[in-house]
Structure formats: C-alpha cells, structure tokens
C-alpha positions as CSV (number, residue, x, y, z in Angstrom):
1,X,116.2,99.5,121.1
2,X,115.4,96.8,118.6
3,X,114.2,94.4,121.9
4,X,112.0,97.7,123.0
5,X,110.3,98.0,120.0
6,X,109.6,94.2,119.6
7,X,108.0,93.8,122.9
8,X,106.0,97.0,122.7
9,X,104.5,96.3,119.6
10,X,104.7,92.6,118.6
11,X,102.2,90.8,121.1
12,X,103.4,87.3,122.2
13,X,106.3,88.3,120.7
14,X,108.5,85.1,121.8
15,X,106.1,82.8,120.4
16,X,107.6,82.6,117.1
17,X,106.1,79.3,116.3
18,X,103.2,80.8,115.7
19,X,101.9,82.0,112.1
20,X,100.5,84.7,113.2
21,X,103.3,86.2,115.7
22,X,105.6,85.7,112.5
23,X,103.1,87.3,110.4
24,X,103.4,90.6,113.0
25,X,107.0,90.4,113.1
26,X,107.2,91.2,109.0
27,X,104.6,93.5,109.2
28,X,106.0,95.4,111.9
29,X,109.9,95.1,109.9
30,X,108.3,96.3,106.8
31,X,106.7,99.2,108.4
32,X,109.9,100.1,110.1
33,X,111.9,100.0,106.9
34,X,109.2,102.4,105.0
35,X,109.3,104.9,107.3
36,X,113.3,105.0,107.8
37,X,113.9,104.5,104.4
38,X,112.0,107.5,103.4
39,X,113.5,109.3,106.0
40,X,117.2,108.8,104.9
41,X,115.9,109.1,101.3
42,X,114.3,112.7,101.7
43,X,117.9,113.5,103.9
44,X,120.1,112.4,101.1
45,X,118.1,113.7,98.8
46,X,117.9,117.4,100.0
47,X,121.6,117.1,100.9
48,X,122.7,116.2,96.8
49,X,120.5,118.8,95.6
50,X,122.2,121.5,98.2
51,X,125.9,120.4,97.6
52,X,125.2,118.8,93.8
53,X,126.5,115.2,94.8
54,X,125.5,112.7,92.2
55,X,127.2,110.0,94.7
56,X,124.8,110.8,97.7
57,X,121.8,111.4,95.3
58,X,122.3,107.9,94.2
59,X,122.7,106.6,97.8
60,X,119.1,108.0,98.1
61,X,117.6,106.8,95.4
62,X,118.9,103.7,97.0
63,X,116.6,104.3,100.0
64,X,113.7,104.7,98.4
65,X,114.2,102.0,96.6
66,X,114.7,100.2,99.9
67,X,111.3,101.7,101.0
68,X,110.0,100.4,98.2
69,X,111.1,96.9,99.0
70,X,109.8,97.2,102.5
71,X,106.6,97.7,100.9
72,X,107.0,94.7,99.0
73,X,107.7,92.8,102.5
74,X,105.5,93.9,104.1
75,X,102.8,93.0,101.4
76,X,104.0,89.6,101.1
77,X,104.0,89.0,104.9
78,X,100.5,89.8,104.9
79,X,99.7,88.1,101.5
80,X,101.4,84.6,102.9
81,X,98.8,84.6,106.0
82,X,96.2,83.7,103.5
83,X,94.8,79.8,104.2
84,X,95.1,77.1,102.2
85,X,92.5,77.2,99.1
86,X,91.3,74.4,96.5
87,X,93.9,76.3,94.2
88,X,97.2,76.6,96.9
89,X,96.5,73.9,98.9
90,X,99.5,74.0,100.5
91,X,99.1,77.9,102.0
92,X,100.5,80.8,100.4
93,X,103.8,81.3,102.4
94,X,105.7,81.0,99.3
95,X,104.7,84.3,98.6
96,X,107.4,85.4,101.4
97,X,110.0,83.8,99.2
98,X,108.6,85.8,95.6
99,X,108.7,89.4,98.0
100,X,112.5,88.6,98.9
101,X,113.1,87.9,95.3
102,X,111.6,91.2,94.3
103,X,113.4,93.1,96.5
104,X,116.6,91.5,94.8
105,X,115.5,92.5,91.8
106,X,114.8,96.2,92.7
107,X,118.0,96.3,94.2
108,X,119.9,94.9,91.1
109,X,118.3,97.4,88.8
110,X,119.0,100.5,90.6
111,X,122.5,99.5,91.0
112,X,122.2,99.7,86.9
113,X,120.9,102.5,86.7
114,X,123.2,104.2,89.2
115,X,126.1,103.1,86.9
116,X,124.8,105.0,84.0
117,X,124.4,108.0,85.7
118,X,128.3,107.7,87.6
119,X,129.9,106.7,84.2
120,X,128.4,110.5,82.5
121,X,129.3,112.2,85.7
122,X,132.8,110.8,85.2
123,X,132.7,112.0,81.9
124,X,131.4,115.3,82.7
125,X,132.0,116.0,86.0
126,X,130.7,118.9,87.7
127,X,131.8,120.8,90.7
128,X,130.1,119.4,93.9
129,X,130.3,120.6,97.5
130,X,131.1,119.0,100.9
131,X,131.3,120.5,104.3
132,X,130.1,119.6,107.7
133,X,126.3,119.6,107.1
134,X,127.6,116.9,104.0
135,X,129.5,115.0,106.4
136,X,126.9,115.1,109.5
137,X,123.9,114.2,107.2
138,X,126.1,111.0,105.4
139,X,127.1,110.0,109.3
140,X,123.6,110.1,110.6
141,X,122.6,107.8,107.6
142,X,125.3,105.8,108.5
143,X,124.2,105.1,112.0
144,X,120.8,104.3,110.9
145,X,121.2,102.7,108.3
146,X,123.5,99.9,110.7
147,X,120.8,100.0,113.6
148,X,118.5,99.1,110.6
149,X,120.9,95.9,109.8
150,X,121.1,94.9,113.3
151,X,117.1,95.2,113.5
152,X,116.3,93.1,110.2
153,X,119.0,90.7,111.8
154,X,117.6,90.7,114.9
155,X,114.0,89.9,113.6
156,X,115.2,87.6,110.6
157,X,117.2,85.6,113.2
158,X,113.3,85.2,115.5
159,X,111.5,83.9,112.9
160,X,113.9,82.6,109.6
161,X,112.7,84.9,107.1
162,X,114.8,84.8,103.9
163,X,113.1,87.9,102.6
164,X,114.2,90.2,105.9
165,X,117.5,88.6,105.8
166,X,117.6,90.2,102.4
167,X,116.9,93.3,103.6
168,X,119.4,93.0,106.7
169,X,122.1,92.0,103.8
170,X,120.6,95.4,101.8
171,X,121.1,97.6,104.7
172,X,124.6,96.5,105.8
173,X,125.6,97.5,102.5
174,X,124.0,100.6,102.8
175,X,126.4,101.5,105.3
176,X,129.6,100.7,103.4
177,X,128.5,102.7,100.4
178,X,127.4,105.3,102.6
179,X,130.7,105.0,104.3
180,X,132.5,105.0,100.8
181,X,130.5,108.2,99.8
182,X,131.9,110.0,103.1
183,X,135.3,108.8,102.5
184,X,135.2,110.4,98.8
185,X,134.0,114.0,100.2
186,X,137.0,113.4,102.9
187,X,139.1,112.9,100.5
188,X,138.2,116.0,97.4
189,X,138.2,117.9,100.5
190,X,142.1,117.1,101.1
191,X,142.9,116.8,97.9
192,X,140.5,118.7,95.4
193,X,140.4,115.8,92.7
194,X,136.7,115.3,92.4
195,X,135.8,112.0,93.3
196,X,131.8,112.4,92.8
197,X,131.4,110.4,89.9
198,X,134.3,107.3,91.1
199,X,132.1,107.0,94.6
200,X,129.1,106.6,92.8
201,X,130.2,104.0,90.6
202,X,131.5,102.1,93.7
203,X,128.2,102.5,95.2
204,X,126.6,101.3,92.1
205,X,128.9,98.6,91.9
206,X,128.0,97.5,95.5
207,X,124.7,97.6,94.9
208,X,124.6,95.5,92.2
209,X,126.8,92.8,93.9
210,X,124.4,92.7,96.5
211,X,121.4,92.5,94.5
212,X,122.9,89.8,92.4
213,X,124.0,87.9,95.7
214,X,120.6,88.0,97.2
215,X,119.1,87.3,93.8
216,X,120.5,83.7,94.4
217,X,119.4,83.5,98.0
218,X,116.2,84.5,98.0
219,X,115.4,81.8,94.9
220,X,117.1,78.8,95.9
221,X,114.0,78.3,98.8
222,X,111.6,78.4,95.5
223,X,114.0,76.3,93.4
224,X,113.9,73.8,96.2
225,X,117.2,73.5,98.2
226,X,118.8,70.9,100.8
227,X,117.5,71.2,104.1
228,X,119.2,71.6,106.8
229,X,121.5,69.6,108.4
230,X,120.3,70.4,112.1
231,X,116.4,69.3,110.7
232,X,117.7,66.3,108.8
233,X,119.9,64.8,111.9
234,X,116.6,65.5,114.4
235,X,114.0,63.4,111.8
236,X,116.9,60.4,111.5
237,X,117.5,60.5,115.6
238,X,113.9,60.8,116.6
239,X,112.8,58.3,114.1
240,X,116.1,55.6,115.2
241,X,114.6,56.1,118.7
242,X,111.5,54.1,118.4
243,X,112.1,50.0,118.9
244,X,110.9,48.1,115.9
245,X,113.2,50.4,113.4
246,X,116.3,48.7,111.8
247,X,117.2,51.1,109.0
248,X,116.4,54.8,107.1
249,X,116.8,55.8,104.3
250,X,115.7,57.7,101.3
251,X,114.8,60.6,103.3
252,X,113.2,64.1,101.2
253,X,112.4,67.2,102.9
254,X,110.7,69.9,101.0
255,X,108.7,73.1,102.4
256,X,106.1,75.5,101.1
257,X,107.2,78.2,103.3
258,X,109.3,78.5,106.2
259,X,106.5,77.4,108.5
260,X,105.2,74.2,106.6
261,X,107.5,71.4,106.1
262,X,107.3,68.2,104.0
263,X,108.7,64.9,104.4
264,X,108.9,61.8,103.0
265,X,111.3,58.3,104.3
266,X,111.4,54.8,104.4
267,X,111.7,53.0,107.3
268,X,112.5,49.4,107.6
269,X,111.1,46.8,109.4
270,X,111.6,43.2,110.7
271,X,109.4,41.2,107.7
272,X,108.6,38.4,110.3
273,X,107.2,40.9,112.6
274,X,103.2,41.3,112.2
275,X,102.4,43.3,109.6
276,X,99.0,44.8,111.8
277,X,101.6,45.9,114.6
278,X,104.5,47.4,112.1
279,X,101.9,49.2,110.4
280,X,100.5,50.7,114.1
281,X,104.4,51.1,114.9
282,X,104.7,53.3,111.5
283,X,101.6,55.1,112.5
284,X,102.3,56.9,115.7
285,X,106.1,57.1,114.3
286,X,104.4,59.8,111.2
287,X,101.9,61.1,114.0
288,X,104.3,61.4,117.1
289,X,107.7,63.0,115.1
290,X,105.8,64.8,112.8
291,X,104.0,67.1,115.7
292,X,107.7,67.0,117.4
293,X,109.4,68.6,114.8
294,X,106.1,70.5,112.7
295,X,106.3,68.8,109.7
296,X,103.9,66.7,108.0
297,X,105.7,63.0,107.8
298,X,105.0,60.3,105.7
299,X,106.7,57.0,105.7
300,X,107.4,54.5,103.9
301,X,107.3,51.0,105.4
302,X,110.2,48.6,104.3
303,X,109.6,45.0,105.3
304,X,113.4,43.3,105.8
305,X,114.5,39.5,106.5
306,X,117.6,40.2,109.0
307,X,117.3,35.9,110.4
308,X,119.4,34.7,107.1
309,X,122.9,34.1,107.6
310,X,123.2,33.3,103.9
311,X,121.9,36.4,103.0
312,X,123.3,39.1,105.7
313,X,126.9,37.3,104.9
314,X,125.9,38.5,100.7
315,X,125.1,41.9,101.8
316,X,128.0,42.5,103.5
317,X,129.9,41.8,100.7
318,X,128.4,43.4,98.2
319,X,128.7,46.5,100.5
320,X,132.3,46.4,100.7
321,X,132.5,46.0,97.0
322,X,130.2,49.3,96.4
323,X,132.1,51.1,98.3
324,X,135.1,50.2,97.0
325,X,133.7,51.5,94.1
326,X,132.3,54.7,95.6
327,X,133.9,55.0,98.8
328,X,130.3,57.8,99.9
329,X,127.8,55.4,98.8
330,X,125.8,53.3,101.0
331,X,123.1,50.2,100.4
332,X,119.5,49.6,101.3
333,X,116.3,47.3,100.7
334,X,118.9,44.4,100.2
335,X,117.0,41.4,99.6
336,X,118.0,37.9,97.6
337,X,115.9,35.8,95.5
338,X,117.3,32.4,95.7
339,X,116.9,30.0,92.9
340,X,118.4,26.5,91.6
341,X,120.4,28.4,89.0
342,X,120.4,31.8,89.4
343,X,119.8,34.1,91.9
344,X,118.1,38.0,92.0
345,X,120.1,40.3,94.2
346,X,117.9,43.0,94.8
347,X,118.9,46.4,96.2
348,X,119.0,50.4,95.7
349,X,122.7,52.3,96.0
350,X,122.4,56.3,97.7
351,X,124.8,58.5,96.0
352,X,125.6,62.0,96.5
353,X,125.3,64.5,93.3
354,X,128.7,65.1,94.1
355,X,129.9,61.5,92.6
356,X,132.2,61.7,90.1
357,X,130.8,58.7,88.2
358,X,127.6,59.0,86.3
359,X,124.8,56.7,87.4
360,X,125.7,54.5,84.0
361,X,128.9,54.3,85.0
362,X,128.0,53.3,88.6
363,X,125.4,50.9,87.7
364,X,128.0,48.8,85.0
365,X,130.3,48.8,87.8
366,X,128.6,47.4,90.8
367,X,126.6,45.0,88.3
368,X,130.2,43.8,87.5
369,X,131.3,43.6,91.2
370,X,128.6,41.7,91.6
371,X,129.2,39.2,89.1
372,X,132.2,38.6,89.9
373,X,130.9,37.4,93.5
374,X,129.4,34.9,91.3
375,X,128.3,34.1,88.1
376,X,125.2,32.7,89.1
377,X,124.0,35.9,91.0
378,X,121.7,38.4,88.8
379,X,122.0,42.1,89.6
380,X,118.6,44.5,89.9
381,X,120.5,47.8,91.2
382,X,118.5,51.2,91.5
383,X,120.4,54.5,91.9
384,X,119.0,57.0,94.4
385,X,120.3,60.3,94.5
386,X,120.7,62.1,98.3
387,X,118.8,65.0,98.5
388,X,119.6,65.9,101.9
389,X,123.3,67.5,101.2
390,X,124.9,64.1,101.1
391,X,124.1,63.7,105.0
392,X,122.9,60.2,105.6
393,X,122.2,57.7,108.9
394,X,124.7,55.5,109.4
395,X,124.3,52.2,107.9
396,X,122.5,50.1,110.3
C-alpha cells in the first residue's frame, strides 16, 4: 500500500536526490500522519469515554499528539525548502532537524503527563469496561498504527529524514502500548483485578522512553555528529584515485541538512612538482569529487619532500615510536629542518577522542621519544583530533 500511495501522489517519486521530490515526500508523510492520527485519536477517544478506560484515553491523547507532531513535520518540510538568504546562507534544512526535535519534545511531555493521571487512577481506581467493541477498536489501532511505522520507514529510508524516522520510532511504539493496553483488558477480563491504571502507567512509561530516546537522535544532527562511515571511505577512495596524491588527512565533514554537505581535507603533494599544475590537480580534485558525491569540497594543499632518504628513514622512526605510544595514532606533514646543531622535526599526530592520554600527556611523550632519537633533534608536534569516528586512510 505504502508503494501505491507514493507513486500516485509523489511525482518523480524515485528521484530522491532532488530537493524538491524530498520536500513532497515529508509533505505527503506529514499529511498522512494528521489525518490517521486524528482518526485513531477520535476512535480511542470515543471508546474510553464508552467503557471509562483511562489507559486507552491516554493512548489517544497520544495520537493527537502524534497529529500534532505531523503537523510540526510537515511544517518544517515545507519551511526547509526555503533558499539560501544573506541571513541563512547555508539554506534552511536545518529546520528538518528543530521539527524532529519538537516532536521529541511533544512526545516526552505527554508521557508526563500520562503518568500523573495513571498514578491517581491507581490510587482511585474506578470501574472500567472491556468487551469486544474494546478489543476490536484497540486491534484496529493496532494494525494502523504498524502500517503507519512501516510507511514512515519506508519513506525515511527514500530520503534520510531524521525527523520521519522519529515518527516511524513514535508509531512502532504506539503499537506496543496499544498492544499492552489490550493485553490489560484481556487480562481484568480473566481475572477481574483492574489493571486500568498499571497499563496506563506502562504506556506512559513507554512514551517517555521513547521521547527521551528520540530526544537524543533528533539533536545530535544539530549538535554536529560523525559522519558516516560509508561517506567518509567514498571522499578518501575517490580522492586516492587521482595520480599526483600521496597522502590525506585531516578530513571534516559537516552538513546543514541532510541534502547539503560540507567538507574540508588536506591533500598532499610532491613539493618538487610545479606548484601551477598541483594547484590545477587540486582544482578539478574539489570540482570533480565534490559533484560525485554532492558535497561542497575544499582542500587543502600539502606540499611534501618524499626524494630524502635522510628524512623518510626519520619519519619512519618517529612513527613507530608514536605508535608505540598510542598504538591508534597516525603521523602527517612530516617535514625536517636540518641545521649544524640542531634540527626542527616538524609534524601533526591524529588521535581519536577515544585516547586514553590527554593531549598533554601525548605531546610530553612523543617530544620525549623524540629526544631520545637524538638530542640534537627539536620537536614542533601538533595534536589533531579525528572527527570522522576514528576512521582514517591508511598511512601512505
């Protein structure tokens, strides 16, 4: 049903490259989850007033605040089509990110509420009612509530939206504490111990797990997470491939949406090599990878001496001794100054966040290593940090 409804009312519906296509996608989702939110909500909410069921009353207050957030997607689809301005000059599809973040935050406080209201039934519980209208009406909101799941999947999967795989996450709770609800009438039924009051707490409970979950997913995007590892490994293969390249390194990635991508490397570069050609080389390297993979590239240009024996033979031994001291770390822009007396060795370490040493404790380590090389040599060691989930290209 989900592929029926996509390709009768999403036009060009498999290019989802293509802002605008996305755009229709959330849209479309958005409108979906009004309407069958409001549907399940007016359901539910007719069926707790009949049989006085705090538990499903809850699960439809729920869905309407589900049809709220819908509302709020929806919005922010159509807000993040918006162009690039003098103020946002980056676009507006952050504003994707804020709606998924809202939803969270709707979701989280309703849970709240919800456990206010189980905790007095608990306390005072009254006598509710179950039969099989109940139990029809909480399986039909089971079954749409899961095709509603598999549709936000579906479409989150198309296009990467963080904010409908919020939703999707929202909905497939919706069906456990829907199923939880039904289980609870099943059981009073059997047993006649009200459970009213305990199924709403665990639907409460639920709710606020998920909204606390999502809460963290939907802001790490704005807080500015790793990338991921599939993007990283294209940008170091594509960018290896071209002849001229010795080394990257220092590689950033950073996005202002899930359609515009950043980023930044160094690349280095035979020194003896003209610097009119290198530059050209660098040049259709940002202009040719960046189109390839939609990002907008910029790179860094690292001008290397790779003739010297004297040299190469120093920077293989100062690379086994930093990784004898961190065994994750790896060396780049190594270059010597050579003097009568003393001599500059000149290079940056890449370390994970995950090192247990801090970087003053690295740094006083390798400057010792390297001393003890030789006295005459003169450390000048910068510490990068990998911002790329400690993936990094293999030393070259």
């Amino acid at each position: 049903m989900t592929e029926f409804l996509i390709r009768h009312f999403i036009k060009n519906y498999q290019s989802t490259e293509n802002e605008k296509v996305r755009s229709a996608y959330g849209r479309f989702s958005g409108i979906v989850g009004v309407v069958t939110n409001i549907l399940l909500a007016v359901l539910k909410f007719t069926a707790g007033t009949l049989f006085r069921s705090l538990a499903i009353t809850a699960d439809a207050i729920n869905n309407l605040s589900d049809s709220a957030s819908s509302i709020v997607t929806l919005v922010g689809f159509k807000l993040a089509e918006k162009p690039a301005d003098e103020e946002h000059p980056f676009g507006h599809e952050r504003i994707e990110y804020l709606s998924g973040l809202i939803v969270s935050f709707v979701i989280l406080m309703v849970g709240l509420q919800l456990v206010q209201e189980a905790v007095g039934k608990i306390l005072s519980p009254e006598e509710s009612q179950s039969g099989i209208l109940f139990t029809a009406i909480l399986l039909i909101s089971i079954l749409i509530k899961f095709w509603q799941f598999l549709f936000y999947k579906n479409v989150s999967g198309r296009i990467h939206s963080k904010a409908l795989l919020a939703n999707a996450a929202d909905s497939r709770m919706d069906v456990f504490s829907t199923l939880t609800i039904l289980i609870g009438s099943l059981i009073t039924q059997a047993t006649g111990f009200n459970l009213d009051g305990y199924m709403g707490l665990a639907v409460a409970v639920l709710i606020i797990l998920t909204g606390l979950k999502l809460i963290k997913e939907t802001s790490d995007p704005l807080l500015g997470q790793a990338p991921d590892k599939e993007l990283v490994d294209k940008i170091y293969k594509n960018i290896k491939a071209y002849d001229g390249i010795l080394g990257v390194h220092d590689l950033t990635v950073h996005n202002y949406g899930p359609n515009r991508w950043f980023a930044t490397i160094h690349c280095e570069v035979d020194a003896h090599k003209n610097v009119l050609a290198s530059h050209d080389l660098i040049d259709n390297i940002e202009r040719k990878v960046g189109q390839q993979l939609n990002i907008q590239l910029v790179i860094h240009m690292d001008p290397v001496i790779i003739d010297d024996p004297r040299t190469n033979e120093l920077c293989r031994q100062v690379n086994d001794m930093v990784k004898a001291v961190e065994p994750q770390a790896s060396i780049h822009d190594f270059r010597v100054v050579w003097g009568p007396t003393h001599s500059n060795v000149i290079f940056d370490v890449c370390v994970s966040f995950s090192c247990p040493l801090s970087d003053k404790e690295l740094l006083s380590r390798i400057k010792m290593g390297i001393q003890a090389l030789s006295e005459t040599y003169y450390p000048v060691v910068t510490i990068d940090h990998d911002y790329v989930k400690g993936i990094r290209p293999e030393n070259d």
